[in-house]
mmCIF file of the C-alpha atoms, coordinates in Angstrom:
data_MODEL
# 
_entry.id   MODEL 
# 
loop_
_atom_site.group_PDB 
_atom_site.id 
_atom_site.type_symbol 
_atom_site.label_atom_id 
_atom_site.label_alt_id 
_atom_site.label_comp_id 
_atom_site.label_asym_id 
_atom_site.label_entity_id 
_atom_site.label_seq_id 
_atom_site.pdbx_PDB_ins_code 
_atom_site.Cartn_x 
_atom_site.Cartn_y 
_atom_site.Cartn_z 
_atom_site.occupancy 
_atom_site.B_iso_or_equiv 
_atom_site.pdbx_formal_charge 
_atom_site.auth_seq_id 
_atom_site.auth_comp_id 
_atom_site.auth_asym_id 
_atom_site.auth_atom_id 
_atom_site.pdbx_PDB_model_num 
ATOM 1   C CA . UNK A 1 1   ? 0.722   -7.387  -8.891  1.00 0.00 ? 1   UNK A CA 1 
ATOM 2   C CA . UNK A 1 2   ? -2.307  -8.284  -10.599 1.00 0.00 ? 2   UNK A CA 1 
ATOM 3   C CA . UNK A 1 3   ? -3.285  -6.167  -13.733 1.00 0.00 ? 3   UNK A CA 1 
ATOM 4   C CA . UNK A 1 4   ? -6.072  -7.425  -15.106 1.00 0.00 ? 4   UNK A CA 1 
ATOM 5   C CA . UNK A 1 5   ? -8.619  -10.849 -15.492 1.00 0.00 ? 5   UNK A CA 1 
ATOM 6   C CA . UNK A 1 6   ? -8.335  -12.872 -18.508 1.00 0.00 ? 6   UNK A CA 1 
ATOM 7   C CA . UNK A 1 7   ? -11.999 -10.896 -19.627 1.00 0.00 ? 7   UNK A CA 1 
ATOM 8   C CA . UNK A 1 8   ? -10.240 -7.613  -19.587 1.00 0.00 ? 8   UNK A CA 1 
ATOM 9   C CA . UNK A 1 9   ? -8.295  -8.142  -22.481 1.00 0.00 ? 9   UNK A CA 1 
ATOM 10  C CA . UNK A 1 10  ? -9.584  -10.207 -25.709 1.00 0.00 ? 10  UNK A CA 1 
ATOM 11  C CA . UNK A 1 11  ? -7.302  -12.039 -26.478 1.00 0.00 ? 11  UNK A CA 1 
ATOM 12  C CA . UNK A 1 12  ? -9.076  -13.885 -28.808 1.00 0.00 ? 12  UNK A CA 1 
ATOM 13  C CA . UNK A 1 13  ? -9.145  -10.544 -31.250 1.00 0.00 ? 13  UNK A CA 1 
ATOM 14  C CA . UNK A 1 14  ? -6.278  -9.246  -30.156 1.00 0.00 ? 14  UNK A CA 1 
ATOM 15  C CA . UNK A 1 15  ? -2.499  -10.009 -30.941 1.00 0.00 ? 15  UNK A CA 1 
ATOM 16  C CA . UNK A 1 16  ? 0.022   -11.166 -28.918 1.00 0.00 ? 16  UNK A CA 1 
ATOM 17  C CA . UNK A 1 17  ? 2.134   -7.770  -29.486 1.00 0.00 ? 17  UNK A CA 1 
ATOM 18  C CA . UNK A 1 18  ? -0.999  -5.820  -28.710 1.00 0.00 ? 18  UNK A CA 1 
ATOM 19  C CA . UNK A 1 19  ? -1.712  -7.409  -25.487 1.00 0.00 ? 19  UNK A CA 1 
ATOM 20  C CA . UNK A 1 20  ? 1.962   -7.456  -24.320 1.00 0.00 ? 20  UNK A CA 1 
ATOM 21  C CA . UNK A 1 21  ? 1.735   -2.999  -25.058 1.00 0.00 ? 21  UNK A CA 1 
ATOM 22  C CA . UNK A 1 22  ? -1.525  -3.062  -23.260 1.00 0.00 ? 22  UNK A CA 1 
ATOM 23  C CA . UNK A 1 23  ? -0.060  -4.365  -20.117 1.00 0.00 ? 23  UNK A CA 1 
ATOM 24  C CA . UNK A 1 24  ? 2.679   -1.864  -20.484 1.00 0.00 ? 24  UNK A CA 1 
ATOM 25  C CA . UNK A 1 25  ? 0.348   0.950   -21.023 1.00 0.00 ? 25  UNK A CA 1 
ATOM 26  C CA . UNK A 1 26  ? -1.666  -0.472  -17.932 1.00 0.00 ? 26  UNK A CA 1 
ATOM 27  C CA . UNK A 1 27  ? 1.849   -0.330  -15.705 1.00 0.00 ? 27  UNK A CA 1 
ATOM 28  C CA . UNK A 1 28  ? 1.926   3.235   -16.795 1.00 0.00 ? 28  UNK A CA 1 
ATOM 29  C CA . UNK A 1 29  ? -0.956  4.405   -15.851 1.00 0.00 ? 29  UNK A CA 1 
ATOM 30  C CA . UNK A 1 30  ? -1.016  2.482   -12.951 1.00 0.00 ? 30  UNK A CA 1 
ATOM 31  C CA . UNK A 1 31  ? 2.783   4.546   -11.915 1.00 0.00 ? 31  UNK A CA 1 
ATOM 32  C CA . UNK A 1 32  ? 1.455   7.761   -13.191 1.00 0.00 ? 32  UNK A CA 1 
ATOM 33  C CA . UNK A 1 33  ? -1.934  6.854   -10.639 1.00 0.00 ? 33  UNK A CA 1 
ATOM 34  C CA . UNK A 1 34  ? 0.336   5.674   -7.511  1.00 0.00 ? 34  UNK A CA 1 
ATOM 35  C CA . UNK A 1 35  ? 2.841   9.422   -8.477  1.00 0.00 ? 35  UNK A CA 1 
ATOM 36  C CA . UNK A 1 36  ? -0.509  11.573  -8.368  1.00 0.00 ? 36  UNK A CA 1 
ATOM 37  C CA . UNK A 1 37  ? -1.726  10.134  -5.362  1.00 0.00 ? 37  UNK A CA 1 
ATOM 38  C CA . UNK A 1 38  ? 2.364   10.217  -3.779  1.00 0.00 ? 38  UNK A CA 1 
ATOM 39  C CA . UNK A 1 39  ? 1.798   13.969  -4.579  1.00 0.00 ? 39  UNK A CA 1 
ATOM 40  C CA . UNK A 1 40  ? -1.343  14.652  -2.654  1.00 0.00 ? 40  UNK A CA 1 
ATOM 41  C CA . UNK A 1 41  ? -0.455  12.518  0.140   1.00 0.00 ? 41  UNK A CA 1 
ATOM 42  C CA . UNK A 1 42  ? 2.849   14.996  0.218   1.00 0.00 ? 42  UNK A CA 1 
ATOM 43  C CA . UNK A 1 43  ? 1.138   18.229  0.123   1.00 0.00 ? 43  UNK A CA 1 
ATOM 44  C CA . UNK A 1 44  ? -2.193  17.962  2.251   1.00 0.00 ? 44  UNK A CA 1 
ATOM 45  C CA . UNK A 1 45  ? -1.817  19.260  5.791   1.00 0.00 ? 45  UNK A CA 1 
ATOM 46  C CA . UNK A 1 46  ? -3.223  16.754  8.510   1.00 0.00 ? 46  UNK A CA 1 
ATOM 47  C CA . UNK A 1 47  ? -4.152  16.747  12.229  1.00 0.00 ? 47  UNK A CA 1 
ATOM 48  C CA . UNK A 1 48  ? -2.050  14.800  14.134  1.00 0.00 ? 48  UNK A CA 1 
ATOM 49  C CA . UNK A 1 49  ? -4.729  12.067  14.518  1.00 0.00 ? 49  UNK A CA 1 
ATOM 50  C CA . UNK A 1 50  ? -4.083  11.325  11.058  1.00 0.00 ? 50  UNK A CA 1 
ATOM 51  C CA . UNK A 1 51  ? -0.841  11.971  10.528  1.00 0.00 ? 51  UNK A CA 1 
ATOM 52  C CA . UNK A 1 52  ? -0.063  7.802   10.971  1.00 0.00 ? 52  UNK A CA 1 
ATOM 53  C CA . UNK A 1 53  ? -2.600  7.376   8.204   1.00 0.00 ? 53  UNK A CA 1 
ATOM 54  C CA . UNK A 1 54  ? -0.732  9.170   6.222   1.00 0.00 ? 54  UNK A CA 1 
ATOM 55  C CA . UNK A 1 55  ? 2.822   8.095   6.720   1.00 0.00 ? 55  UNK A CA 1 
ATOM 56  C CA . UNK A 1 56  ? 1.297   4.384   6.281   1.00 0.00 ? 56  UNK A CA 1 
ATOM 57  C CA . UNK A 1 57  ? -0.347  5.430   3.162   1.00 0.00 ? 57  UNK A CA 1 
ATOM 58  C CA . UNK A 1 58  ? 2.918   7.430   2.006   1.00 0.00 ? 58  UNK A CA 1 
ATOM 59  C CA . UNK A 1 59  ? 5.002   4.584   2.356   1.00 0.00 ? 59  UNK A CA 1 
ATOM 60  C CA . UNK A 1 60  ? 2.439   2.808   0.625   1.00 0.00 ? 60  UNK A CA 1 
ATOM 61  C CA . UNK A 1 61  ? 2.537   4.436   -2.660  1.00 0.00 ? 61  UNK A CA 1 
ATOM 62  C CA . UNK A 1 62  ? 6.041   4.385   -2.521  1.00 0.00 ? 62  UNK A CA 1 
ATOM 63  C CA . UNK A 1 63  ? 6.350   0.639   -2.113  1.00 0.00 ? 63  UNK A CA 1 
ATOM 64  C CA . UNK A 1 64  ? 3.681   0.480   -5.391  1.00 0.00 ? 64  UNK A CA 1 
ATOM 65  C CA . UNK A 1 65  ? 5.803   3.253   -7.370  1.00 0.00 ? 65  UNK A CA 1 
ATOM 66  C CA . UNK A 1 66  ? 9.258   1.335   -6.496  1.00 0.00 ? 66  UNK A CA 1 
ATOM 67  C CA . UNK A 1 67  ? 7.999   -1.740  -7.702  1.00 0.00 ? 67  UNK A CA 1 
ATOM 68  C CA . UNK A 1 68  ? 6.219   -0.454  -10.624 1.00 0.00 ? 68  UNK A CA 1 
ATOM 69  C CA . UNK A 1 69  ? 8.636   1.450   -12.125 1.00 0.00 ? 69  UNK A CA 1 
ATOM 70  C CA . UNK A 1 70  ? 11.131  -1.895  -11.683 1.00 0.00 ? 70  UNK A CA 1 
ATOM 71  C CA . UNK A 1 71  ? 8.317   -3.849  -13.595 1.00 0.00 ? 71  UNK A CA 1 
ATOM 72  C CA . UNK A 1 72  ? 8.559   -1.301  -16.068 1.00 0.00 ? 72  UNK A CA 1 
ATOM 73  C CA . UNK A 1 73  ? 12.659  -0.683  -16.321 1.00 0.00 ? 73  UNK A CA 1 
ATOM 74  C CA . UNK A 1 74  ? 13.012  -4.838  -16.398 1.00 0.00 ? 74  UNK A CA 1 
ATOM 75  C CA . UNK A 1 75  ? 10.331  -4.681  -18.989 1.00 0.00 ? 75  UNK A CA 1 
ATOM 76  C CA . UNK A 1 76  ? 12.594  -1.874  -21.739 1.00 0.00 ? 76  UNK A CA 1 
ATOM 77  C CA . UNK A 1 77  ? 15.640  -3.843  -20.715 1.00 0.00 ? 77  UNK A CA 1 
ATOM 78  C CA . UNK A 1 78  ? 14.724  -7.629  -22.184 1.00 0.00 ? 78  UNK A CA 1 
ATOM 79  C CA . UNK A 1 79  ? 12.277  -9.218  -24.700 1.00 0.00 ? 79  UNK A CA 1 
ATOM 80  C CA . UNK A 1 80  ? 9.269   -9.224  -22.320 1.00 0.00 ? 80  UNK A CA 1 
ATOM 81  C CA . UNK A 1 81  ? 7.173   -11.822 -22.734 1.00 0.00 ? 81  UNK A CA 1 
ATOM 82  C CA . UNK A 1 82  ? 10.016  -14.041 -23.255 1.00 0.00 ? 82  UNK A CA 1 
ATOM 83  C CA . UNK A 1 83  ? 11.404  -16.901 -21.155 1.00 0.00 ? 83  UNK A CA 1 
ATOM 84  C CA . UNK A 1 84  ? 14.984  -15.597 -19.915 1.00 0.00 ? 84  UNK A CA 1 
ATOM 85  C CA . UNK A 1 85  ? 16.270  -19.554 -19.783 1.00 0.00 ? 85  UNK A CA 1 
ATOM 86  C CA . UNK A 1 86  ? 14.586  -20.643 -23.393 1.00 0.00 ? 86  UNK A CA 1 
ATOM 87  C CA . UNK A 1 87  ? 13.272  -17.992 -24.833 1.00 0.00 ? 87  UNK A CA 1 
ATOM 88  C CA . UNK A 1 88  ? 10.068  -19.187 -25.074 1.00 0.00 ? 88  UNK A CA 1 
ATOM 89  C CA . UNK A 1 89  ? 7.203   -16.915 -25.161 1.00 0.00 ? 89  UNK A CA 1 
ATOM 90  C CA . UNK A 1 90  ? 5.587   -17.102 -21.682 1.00 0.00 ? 90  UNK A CA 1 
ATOM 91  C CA . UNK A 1 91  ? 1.948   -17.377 -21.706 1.00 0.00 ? 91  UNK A CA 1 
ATOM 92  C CA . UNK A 1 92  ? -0.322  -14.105 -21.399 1.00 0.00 ? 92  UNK A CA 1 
ATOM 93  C CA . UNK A 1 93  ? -2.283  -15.376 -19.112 1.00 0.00 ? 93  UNK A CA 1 
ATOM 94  C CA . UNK A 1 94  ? 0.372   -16.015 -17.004 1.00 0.00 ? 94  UNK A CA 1 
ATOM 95  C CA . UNK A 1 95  ? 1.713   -12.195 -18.006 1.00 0.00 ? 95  UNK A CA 1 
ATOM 96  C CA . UNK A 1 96  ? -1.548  -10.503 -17.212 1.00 0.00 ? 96  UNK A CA 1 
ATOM 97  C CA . UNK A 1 97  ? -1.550  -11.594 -13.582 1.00 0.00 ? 97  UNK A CA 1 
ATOM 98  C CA . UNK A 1 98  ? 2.160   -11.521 -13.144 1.00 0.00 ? 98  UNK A CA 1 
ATOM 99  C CA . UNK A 1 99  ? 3.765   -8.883  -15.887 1.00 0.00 ? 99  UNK A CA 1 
ATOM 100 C CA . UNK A 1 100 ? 7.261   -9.198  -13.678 1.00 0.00 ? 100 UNK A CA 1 
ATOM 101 C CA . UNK A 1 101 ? 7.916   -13.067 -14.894 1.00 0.00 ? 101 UNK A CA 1 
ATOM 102 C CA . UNK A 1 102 ? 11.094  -13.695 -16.442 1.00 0.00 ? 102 UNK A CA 1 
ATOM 103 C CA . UNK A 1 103 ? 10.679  -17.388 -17.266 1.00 0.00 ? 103 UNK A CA 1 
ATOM 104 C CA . UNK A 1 104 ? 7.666   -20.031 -18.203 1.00 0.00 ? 104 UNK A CA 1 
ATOM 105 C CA . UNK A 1 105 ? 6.127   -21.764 -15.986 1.00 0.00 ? 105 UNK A CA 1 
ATOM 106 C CA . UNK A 1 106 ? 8.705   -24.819 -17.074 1.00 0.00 ? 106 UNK A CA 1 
ATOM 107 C CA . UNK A 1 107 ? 12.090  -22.976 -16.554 1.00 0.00 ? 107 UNK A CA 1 
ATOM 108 C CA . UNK A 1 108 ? 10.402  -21.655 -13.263 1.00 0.00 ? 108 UNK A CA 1 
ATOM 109 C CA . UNK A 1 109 ? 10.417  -24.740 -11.954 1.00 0.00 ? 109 UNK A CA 1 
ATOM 110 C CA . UNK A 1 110 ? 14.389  -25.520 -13.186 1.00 0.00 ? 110 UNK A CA 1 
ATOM 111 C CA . UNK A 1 111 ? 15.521  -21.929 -11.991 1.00 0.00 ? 111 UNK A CA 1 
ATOM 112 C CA . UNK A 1 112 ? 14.037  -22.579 -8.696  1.00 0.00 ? 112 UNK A CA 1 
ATOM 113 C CA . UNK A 1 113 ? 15.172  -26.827 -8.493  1.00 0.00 ? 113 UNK A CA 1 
ATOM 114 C CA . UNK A 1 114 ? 18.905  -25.352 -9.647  1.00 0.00 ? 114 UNK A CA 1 
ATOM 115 C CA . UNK A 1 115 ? 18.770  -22.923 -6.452  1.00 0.00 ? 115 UNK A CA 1 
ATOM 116 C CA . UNK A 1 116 ? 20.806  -23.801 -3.236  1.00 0.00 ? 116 UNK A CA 1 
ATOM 117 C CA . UNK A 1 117 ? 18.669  -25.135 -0.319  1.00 0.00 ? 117 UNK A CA 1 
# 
């Protein structure tokens, strides 16, 4: 889930801690965005032609909700930005394109190596 290109956010002028609460304010407005659009999905009457349309883009938002608001809860419940296996800070870049990483790019590749076949 994608937030943003390494343009969007300076981080030349900006701090580490600033950019980490910028992608957290970005998650939040992107689940307030995806609850809005859940709500008028909900409450607009359709023909029956559309009616598929609809339950497709339903689920849809739901989907984006459920995994933003996980982004968000594993986010408050751990150091985010911080390798789970070393503690590490795991690059922004890396954080702007993927904000649910747990580990650097290092202990990715142990985490996965240690996993049964």
């Amino acid at each position: 889930m994608p937030l943003a290109s390494s343009g969007e956010l300076r981080l030349t002028t900006a701090s580490r801690s600033e950019v980490l609460d910028a992608i957290v304010a970005r998650l939040e407005e992107q689940y307030e965005a995806h609850t809005e659009r859940l709500a008028r999905l909900v409450a607009s009457r359709s023909d029956r032609r559309s009616a598929v349309y609809n339950l497709a883009e339903i689920a849809s938002c739901r989907r984006m909700i459920a995994e933003t608001a996980r982004i968000l809860r594993g986010m408050a419940e751990r150091d985010f930005g911080r390798c789970l296996h070393c503690a590490g800070d795991i690059p922004i870049e890396r954080l702007l394109q993927w904000p649910e990483l747990r580990h650097c790019a290092d202990c990715a590749d142990v985490v996965l190596s240690s996993l049964p076949a």
